[in-house]
matplotlib code that plots the C-alpha trace (Angstrom):
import matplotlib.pyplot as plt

x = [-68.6, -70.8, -72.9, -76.7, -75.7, -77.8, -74.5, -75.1, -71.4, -71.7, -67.3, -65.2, -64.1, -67.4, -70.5, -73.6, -75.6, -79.3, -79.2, -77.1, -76.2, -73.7, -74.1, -73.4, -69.7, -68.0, -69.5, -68.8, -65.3, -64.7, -65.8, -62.8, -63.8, -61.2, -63.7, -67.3, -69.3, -72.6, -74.9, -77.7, -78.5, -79.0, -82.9, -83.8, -87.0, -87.5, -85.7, -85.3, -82.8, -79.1, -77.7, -73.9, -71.6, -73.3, -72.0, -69.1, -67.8, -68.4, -66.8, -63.6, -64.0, -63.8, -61.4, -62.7, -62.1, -65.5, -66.8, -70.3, -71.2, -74.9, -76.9, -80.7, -82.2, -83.5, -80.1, -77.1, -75.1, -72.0, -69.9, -71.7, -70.1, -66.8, -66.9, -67.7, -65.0, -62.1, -63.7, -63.2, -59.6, -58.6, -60.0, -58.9, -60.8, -62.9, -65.3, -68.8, -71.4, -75.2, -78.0, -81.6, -82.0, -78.7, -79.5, -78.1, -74.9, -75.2, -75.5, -73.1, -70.6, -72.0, -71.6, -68.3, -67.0, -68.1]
y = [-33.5, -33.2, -29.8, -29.4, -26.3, -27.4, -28.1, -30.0, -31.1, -30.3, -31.2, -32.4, -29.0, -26.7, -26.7, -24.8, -23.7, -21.7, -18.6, -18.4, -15.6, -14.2, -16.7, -19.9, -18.1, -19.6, -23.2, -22.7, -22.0, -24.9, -27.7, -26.1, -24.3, -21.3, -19.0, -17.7, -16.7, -14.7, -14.6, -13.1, -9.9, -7.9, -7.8, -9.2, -10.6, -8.3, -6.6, -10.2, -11.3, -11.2, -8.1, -9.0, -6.8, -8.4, -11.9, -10.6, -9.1, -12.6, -14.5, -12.2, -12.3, -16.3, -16.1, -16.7, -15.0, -13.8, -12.1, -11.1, -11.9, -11.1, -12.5, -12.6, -16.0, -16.8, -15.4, -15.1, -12.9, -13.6, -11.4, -12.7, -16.1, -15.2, -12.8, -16.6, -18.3, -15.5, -16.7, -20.0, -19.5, -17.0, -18.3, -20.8, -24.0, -26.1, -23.0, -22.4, -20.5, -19.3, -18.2, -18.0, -21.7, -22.8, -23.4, -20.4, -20.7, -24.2, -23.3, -20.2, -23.4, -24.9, -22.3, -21.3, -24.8, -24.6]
z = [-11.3, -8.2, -8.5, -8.3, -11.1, -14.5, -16.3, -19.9, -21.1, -24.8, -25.9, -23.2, -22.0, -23.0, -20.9, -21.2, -18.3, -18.2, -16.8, -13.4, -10.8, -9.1, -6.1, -8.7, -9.4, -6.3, -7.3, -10.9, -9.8, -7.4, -9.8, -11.5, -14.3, -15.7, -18.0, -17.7, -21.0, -20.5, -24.0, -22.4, -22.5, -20.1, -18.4, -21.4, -20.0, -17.0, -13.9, -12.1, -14.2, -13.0, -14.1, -16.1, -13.9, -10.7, -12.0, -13.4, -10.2, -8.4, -11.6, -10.5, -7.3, -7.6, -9.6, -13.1, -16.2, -17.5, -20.9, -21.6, -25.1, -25.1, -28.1, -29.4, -28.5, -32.2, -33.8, -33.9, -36.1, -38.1, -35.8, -32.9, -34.3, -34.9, -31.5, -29.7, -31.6, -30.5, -27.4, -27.4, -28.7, -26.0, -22.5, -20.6, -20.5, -19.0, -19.8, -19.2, -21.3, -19.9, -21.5, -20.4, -20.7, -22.7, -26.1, -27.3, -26.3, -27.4, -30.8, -31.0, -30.4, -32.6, -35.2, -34.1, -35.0, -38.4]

ax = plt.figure().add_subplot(projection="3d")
ax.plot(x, y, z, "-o")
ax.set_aspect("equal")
plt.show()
C-alpha cells in the first residue's frame, strides 16, 4: 500500500490513522478502503481541527461509508465499546479508524475484541 497517509495496520483488514481531513478521503478511498470511522470529537482540542461533517461529506463523496463515533482519549465507555463493535460487524472492510493520534481507536479494537 503506497500512501504517505500515517496508516498503522493493526488486523489484516483494520487500520488506524491520527487525525485526517477531508482532503485524505479521496486517497483513503483509492488505496481501497470501504468504511471510514471518526473517534474524535469534534474541536476537541481547538477550532483547527477537521470538523466531522466536513470529512464525512468527502468520505461520501469518495465513496466511502463513514460513522463518527467520537470518544474521550483516556476512556472509553462500555457502550462506546459495544457501539465500535456493531461497527466493526456492520461496515465493510478494509476499514479505517482516526483519532487525534491513533491510539484510541486502537484500543476501542482492542476492546471490542474482547
Amino acid at each position: 500500500m503506497e500512501t504517505t497517509l500515517p496508516l498503522r495496520q493493526i488486523d489484516h483488514d483494520v487500520f488506524v490513522a491520527p487525525q485526517l481531513d477531508a482532503a485524505a478521503m479521496a486517497e483513503v478511498a483509492r488505496l481501497g478502503f470501504k468504511s471510514v470511522v471518526n473517534n474524535r470529537p469534534d474541536f476537541e482540542h481547538g477550532p483547527d481541527q477537521p470538523a466531522s461533517a466536513a470529512v464525512q461529506a468527502a468520505a461520501l463523496a469518495a465513496g466511502l461509508q463513514y460513522r463518527h463515533l467520537p470518544v474521550a482519549g483516556g476512556y472509553q465507555s462500555p457502550e462506546e465499546v459495544a457501539a465500535f463493535r456493531q461497527l466493526l460487524a456492520e461496515l465493510p472492510r478494509p476499514l479505517l479508524a482516526f483519532c487525534r493520534s491513533g491510539a484510541r481507536s486502537t484500543r476501542l479494537y482492542q476492546l471490542a475484541q474482547g
